[in-house]
N, C-alpha and C positions, 0 to 999 in steps of 0.2 A: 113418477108421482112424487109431488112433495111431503115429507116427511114431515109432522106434526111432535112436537115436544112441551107437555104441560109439566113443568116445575115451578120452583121458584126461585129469583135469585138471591134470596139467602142461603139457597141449599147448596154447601159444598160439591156434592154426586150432579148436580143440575147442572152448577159452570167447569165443572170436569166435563159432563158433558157436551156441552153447547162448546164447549173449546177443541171436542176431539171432532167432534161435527164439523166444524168449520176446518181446521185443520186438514180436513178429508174428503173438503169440497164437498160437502150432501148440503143438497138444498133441502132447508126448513125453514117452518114457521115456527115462535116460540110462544106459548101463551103460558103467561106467569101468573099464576092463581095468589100470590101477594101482592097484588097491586091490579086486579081484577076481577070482582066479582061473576062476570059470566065464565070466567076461565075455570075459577072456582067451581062452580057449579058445574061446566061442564066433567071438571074431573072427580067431583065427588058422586055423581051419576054414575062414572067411570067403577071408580070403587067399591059401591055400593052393588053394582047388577056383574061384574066380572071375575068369571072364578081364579084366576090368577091371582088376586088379591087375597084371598083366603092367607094364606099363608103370613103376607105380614098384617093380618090386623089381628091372627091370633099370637104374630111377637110384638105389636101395639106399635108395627111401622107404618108408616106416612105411604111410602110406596111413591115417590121420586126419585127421579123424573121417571114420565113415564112417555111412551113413543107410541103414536097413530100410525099405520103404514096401511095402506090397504085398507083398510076399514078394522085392519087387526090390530089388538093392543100386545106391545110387550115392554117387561122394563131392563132385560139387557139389550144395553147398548152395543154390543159386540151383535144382535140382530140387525140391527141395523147399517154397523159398518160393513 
């Protein structure tokens, strides 16, 4: 299954990312919520309804990049590799 990654590429932790993904041969798709509104949206839905998120928006983080697998959300990357 193709792995999903909503960041943005301004975010340093996103193209750390998207460089060790590739690096590692995983196939994804990248939706970049700066330069797309429905990506946006879809990860501020993300945000908004998933408890994993708790945690940085009570340290007022963004919570990028974040990985689709499965229909499951997580944002370490070492899950996915």
């Amino acid at each position: 299954m193709k792995i999903i990654v909503i960041g943005s590429h301004l975010c340093p932790d996103t193209i750390y990312a998207l460089c060790k993904l590739k690096e590692n041969k995983v196939d994804f798709d990248f939706k970049d919520i700066s330069s797309s509104f429905p990506a946006l949206k879809e990860y501020l839905n993300i945000r908004e309804t998933n408890p994993i998120y708790e945690e940085v928006k009570n340290k007022g983080g963004l919570g990028i990049p974040c990985f689709l697998k499965d229909e499951k959300v997580t944002l370490n990357l070492d899950d996915i590799l």
